[in-house]
N, C-alpha and C positions, 0 to 999 in steps of 0.2 A: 540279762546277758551275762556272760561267764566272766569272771573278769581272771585277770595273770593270779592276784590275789589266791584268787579260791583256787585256782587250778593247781599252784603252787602247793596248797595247803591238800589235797585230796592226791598230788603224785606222794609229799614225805608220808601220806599215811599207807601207802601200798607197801607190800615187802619188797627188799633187796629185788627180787627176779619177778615180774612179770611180763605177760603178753599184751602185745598193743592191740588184742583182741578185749581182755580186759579193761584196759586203760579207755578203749573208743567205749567200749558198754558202761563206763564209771562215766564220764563224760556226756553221754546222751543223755542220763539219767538226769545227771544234774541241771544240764540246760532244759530240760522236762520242769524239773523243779522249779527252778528259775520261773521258764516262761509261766508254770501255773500261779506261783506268787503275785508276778507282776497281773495278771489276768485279775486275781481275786482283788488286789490293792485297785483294780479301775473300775472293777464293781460288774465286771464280764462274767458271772457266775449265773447260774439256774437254780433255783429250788429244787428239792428233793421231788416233790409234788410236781414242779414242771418237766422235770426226769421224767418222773411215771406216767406220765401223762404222754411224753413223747415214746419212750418204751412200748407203749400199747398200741403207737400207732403203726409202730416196725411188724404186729404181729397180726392186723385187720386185715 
């Protein structure tokens, strides 16, 4: 989850003048990040190998 912290810390890194078109696409990304972290830290991940595996099956 995004916390004030981090939000804080990723608006002082933008210039002086941006669009809140910017700021929501700086934003999504991060909470992307976020949620993929916590995903990996619960052990919610797939192998490369079960990737491929699945990949093949989109194209039978």
């Amino acid at each position: 989850m995004l916390t004030k912290t981090k939000l804080i810390e990723q608006i002082e890194e933008f210039p002086e003048e941006f669009s809140i078109d910017e700021l929501v696409d700086k934003l999504i990304l991060i909470s992307k990040i976020e949620n993929g972290n916590v995903q990996s830290e619960n052990g919610m991940t797939i192998t490369e190998d079960d990737l491929d595996e699945e990949i093949e099956k989109w194209f039978e």
